[in-house]
GUVO-318761 format. One line per field, with one value per residue (C-alpha): x, z, y. Coordinates in steps of 0.25 Angstrom, whole numbers. Layout:
! GUVO-318761
X <- (X ...)
Z <- (Z ...)
Y <- (Y ...)
This chain:
! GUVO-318761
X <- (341 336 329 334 324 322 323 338 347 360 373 387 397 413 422 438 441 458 458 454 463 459 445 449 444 453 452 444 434 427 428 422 410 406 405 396 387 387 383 371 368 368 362 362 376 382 397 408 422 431 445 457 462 453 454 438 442 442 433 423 430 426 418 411 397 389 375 365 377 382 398 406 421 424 438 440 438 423 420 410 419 415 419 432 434 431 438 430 422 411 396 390 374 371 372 386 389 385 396 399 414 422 419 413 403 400 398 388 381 379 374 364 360 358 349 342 340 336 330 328 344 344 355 362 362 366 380 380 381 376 371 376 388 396 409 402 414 427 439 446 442 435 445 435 431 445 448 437 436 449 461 458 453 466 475 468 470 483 486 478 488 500 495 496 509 516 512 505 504 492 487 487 472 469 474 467 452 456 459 446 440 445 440 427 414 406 392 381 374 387 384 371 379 391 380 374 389 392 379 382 397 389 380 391 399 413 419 421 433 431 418 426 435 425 417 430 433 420 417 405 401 391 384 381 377 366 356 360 364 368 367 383 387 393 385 392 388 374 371 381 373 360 360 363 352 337 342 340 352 354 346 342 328 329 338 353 359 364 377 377 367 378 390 397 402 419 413 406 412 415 408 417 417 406 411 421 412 407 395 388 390 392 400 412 411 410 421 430 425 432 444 446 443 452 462 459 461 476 478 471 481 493 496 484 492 488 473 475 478 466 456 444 444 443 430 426 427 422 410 405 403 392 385 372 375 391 394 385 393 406 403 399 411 422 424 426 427 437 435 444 449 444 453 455 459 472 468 455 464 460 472 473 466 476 466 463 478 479 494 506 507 494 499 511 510 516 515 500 492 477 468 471 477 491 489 487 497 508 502 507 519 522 517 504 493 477 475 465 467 456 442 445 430 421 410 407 394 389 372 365 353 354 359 349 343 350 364 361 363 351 345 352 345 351 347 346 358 368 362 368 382 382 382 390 401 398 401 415 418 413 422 433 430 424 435 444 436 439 429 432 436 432 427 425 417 421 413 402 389 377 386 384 398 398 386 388 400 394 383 393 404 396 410 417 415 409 412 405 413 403 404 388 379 368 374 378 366 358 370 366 351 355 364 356 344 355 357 372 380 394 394 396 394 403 402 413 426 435 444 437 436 449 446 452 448 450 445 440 429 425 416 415 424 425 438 447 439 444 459 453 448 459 469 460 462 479 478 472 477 464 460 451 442 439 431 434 426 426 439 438 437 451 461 472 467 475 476 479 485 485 491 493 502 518 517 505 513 525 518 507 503 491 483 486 480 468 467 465 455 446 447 444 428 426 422 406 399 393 408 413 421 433 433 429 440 450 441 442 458 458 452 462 473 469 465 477 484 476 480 494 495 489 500 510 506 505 493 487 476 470 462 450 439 424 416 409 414 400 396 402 410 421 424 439 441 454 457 467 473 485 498)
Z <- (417 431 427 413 404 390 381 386 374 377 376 375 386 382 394 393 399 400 412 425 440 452 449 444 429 419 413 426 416 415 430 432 421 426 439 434 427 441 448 438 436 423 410 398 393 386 390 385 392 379 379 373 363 355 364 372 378 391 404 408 420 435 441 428 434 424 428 418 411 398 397 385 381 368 360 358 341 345 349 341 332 340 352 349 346 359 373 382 389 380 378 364 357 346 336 339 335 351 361 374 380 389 404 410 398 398 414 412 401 410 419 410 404 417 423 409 411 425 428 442 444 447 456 445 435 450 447 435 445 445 432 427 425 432 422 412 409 400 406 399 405 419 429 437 424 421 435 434 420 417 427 440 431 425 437 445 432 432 448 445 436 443 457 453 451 461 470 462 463 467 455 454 451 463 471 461 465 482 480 472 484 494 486 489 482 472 471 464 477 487 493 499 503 509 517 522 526 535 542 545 549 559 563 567 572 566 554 540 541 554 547 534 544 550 538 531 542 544 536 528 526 539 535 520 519 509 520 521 534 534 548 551 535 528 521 510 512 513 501 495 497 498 482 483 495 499 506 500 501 515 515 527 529 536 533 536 547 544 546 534 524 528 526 514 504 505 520 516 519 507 504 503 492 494 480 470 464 477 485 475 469 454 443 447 459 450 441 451 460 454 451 466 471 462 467 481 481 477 487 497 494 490 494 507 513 503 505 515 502 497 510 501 490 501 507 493 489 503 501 487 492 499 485 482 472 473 482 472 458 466 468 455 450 458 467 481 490 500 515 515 530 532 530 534 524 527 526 524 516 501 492 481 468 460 448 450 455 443 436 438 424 427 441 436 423 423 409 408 403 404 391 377 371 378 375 362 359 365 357 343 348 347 332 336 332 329 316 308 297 285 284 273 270 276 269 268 273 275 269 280 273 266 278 286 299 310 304 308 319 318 324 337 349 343 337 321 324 332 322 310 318 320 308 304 313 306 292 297 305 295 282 290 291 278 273 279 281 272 272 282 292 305 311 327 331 345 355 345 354 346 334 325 319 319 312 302 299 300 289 279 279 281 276 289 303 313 327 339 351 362 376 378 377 373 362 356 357 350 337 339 336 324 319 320 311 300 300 302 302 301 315 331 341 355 368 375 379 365 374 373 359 353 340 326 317 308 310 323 324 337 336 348 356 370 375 377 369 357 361 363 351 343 354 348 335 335 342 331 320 316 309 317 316 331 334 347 358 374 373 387 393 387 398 401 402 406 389 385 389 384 374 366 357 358 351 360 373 370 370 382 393 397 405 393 384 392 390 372 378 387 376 366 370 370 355 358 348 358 363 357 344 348 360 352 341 352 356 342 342 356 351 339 345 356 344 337 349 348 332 334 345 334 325 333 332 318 312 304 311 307 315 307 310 308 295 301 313 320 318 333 343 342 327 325 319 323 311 312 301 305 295)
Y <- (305 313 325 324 329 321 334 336 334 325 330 325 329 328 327 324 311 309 301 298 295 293 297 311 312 320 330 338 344 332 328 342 339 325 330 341 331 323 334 339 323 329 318 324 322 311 311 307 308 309 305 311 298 290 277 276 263 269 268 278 284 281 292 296 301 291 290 297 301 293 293 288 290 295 299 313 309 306 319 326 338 351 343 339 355 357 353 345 344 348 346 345 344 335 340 341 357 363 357 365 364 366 364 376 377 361 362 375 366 354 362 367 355 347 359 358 344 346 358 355 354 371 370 363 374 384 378 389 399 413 419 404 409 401 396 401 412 409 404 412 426 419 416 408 399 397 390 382 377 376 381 371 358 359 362 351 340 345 342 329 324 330 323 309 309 319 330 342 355 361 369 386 384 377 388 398 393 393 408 409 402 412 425 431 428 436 432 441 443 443 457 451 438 446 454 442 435 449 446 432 436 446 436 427 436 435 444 441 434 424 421 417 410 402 399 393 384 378 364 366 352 353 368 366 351 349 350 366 368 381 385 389 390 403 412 407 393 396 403 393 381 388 383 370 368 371 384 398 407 416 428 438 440 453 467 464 471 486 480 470 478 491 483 487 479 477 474 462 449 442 428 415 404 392 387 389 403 406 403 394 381 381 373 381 370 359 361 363 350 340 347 352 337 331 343 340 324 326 336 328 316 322 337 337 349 357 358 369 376 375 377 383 374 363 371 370 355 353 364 357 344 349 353 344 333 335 323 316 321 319 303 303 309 301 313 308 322 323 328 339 346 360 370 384 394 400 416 423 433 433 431 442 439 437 439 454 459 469 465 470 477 486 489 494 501 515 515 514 526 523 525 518 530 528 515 516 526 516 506 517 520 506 504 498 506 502 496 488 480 483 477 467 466 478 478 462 457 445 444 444 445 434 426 416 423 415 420 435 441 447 432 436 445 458 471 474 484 475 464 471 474 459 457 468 461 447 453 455 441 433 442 438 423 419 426 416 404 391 378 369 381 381 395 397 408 409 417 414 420 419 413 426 423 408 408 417 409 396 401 407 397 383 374 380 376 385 385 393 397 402 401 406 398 402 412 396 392 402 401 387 390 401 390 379 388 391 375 376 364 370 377 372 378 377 383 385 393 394 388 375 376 368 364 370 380 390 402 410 421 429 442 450 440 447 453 440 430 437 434 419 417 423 415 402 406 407 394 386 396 400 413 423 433 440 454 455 462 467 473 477 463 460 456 446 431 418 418 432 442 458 464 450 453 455 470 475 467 474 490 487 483 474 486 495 483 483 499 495 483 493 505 496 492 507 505 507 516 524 528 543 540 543 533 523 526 523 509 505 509 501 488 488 488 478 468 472 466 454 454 455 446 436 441 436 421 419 428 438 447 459 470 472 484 478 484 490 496 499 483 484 492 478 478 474 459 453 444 433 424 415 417)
């Protein structure tokens, strides 16, 4: 192993394997994470492409990058248990209670591991972006992740299929990322660049749009070779490739010229896309390499007159060959990079962001009255008023001093105070899931954190099953720790979107789940017919996704409208203490009635729920418990 230190522990890697034609290996996601490992020449994982029957007489598949890397093929009933809970592709510790799935986070943990491994590969661990942040959101509220991880993969598997037989149709999400292509980028530092683009424009004496004109129509194969020959590129592509090369990034020695430091913002010319997120290479990049190459290949053979559609995704898949070490993963991979021609892009008119064009309904509401009191007043006249249903239990608490340290919350980074509300808030979740737990069950906390719940649960009730949700890290990590004190051996730990998690169970907890993760978890829940117990939290961030839409349930639907939903969601964080009394009287009555919308909308298919005010109130400003049971 190069570079591999000894004190690494080996992991298992899972990848899908259905199939592979003409070199193109299904599903994607695991195309896209072998490439990965090629490109980090990555070691430390054992991998096994697992296949959907129980027959492994199958042939490794061409093109597997196998060198340093052990590969086997496995059935699906040889995955360890918290895999086969999960969908692939998945990485996983011995013992086998810590596994990581789903693509975006197994990618980030490659990542991770190979710079760990090889603290010399830097630039590796760049490909996390700024902040490392780079996939690291949910697909279900980042547009951006979505695409990525899940939308174009599957489009372009889609096409894949569709193209062997007759001519397909190229894919909506194909289209998506060339207009995200053409919009301007955002970088943490784009004022000083955007200064330093009006300079150069100056310089060269043209104005903004000629310039984008004639930076678009040049090839860049000769000005950003790996020998950093800068001397005719973009600003852009200067500071693009100033991190994959010896050069630092441009920077003026001396003052700017009145003209450029005076210039005002909306005056600035706005940068253009290097690569998919802008001016840097990251693993956006990689994820979406092999998908776009296999895209391309089909076009270039079957529908050529197209790729004029696409004239900057072409500048793209030309631009990345250029990277260090992506020629190298490529061959490996199987991926044989066409020669596109150069193309000019139709208009330097941006199309309109489809994503921020407010919706009809908002823009055309006469109806609307601003503030929750007409909402609410609607809401009464149609028989829906603010109601909670009776603690059952509000003065049960749980020992905690006779419980073992690492249980508390008090183990945390946190104040005596907010230490106490903690567990103030645990007395209630764990009343209502004891009280409906039976051995055998098995309990989910998602959006676990630390893994103050889960553990909690997993102490109490060690004849059930408990599962952590967590897409954080390190708050995994540290339950983990805390677990692994107490000695628990009925607990796992996943990290991941809930999405990812497919496996049964029987009962589902979420504290503090913010704004839509709390419609996700219940969604989950209704899914697998499972019982839940959710304090949900973040009212403000609540708005429509490509799951959910608000109000959810036919009987709020039928008396309003989305924008006067979002006026309940925004009211309803104003529940702080500091807040005068009578404003956060009408917060509380605000986040009833929207989680009384989340209840009714689980009324509707199939369960009991219940509205339940926390005991007691001031354990925190987000006290109701939505508690379903299925009839």
């Amino acid at each position: 192993m190069k570079g591999i230190k000894k004190s690494v522990i080996e992991e298992y890697l899972y990848l899908d394997f259905s199939h592979q034609k003409e070199g193109c290996i299904f599903p994607l996601h695991t195309s896209v994470t072998l490439f990965l490992l090629s490109y980090c020449d990555c070691t430390v994982f054992k991998v096994y492409l697992v296949l959907p029957g129980e027959s492994t007489s199958i042939s490794l598949p061409k093109n597997v990058p196998s060198e340093g890397v052990e590969i086997q093929i496995i059935s699906r009933q040889e995955l360890p248990p918290i895999v086969q809970s999960c969908r692939l592709p998945a990485v996983v510790e011995r013992p086998d209670n810590f596994c990581r799935a789903g693509l975006a986070v197994v990618l980030r943990h490659i990542i991770q591991k190979s710079y760990e491994a090889d603290p010399s590969k830097k630039d590796i661990l760049e490909l996390l972006g700024f902040k490392k942040t780079c996939l690291k959101a949910c697909a279900e509220v980042s547009q951006w992740t979505r695409l990525c991880e899940l939308t174009i993969p599957l489009a372009v598997e889609n096409f894949l299929k569709e193209a062997f037989d007759q001519p397909p149709t190229i894919p909506a999400a194909i289209l998506e990322l060339e207009k995200k292509l053409s919009e301007p980028v955002r970088v943490h530092n784009d004022d000083k660049l955007r200064r330093q683009k009006l300079k150069q424009q100056k310089a060269a004496g043209v104005g903004p749009s000629l310039a984008k004109e004639r930076t678009q129509s040049k090839g860049h194969g000769q000005e950003t070779s790996e020998e950093g020959d800068f001397s005719s590129a973009s600003l852009e592509l200067k500071v693009a490739f100033s991190k994959l090369t010896v050069h630092k990034e441009p920077a003026s020695a001396n003052r700017e010229p009145s003209h450029v430091r005076k210039a005002k913002a909306s005056d600035l010319p706005p940068l253009d896309h290097v690569f998919a997120e802008g001016l840097y290479f990251t693993l956006a990049d990689i994820v979406l390499l092999p998908c776009i190459h296999h895209f391309l290949v089909i076009i270039c053979r079957k529908l050529s007159g197209k790729l004029v559609e696409f004239p900057l995704l072409a500048a793209w898949y030309q631009r990345i060959q250029e990277v260090p070490r992506v020629q190298i993963a490529a061959s490996q991979c199987g991926i044989q990079f066409l020669s596109l021609p150069e193309l000019q892009t139709a208009s330097s008119q941006q199309p309109p962001n489809l994503d921020e064009t407010p919706c009809a309904e908002e823009q055309n509401d006469p109806s609307f009255i601003g503030g929750p009191r007409p909402t609410m007043t609607k809401l009464m006249e149609k028989g829906i008023e603010v109601m909670f249903s009776p603690h059952p239990c509000p003065t049960w608490t749980l020992d905690w001093d006779i419980l073992p340290a690492a249980v508390s919350p008090k183990e945390g980074k946190m104040s005596s105070d907010r230490a106490l509300r903690k567990q103030q808030q645990l007395n209630n979740l764990v009343y209502m899931v004891t009280n409906q737990a039976k051995p055998g069950d098995r309990i989910v906390d998602f959006c676990s954190g630390g893994g103050h719940v889960g553990i909690v649960l997993a102490h109490m009730m060690p004849s059930c099953q408990v599962i952590l949700i967590e897409n954080k890290e390190l708050s995994l990590i540290r339950a983990k720790k805390r677990s692994d004190e107490l000695g628990l051996s009925n607990i796992w730990f996943i990290q991941a979107n809930m999405e990812y998690f497919t496996g049964m169970f029987n009962i589902g907890v979420a504290l503090h789940a913010c704004g839509v993760a709390t419609d996700m978890v219940i969604e989950h829940c209704l899914k697998t017919r499972a019982s839940f117990v959710t304090c949900p939290c973040c009212y403000g961030f609540i708005q429509n996704t490509s799951k959910f839409n608000f109000p959810k349930s036919e009987q709020f639907k039928k008396t309003l409208s989305y924008k006067e939903h979002m006026i309940l969601c925004r009211f309803a964080d104003q529940t702080a203490v500091q807040l005068p009394p009578q404003r956060r009287l009408i917060g509380k009555q605000c986040m009833c009635l929207v989680d009384l919308d989340r209840a009714r909308a689980a009324e509707e298919r199939g369960y009991s729920v219940q509205v339940i005010s926390m005991e007691p109130e001031s354990c925190s400003p987000k006290n109701n418990m939505i508690v379903g049971v299925p009839i």
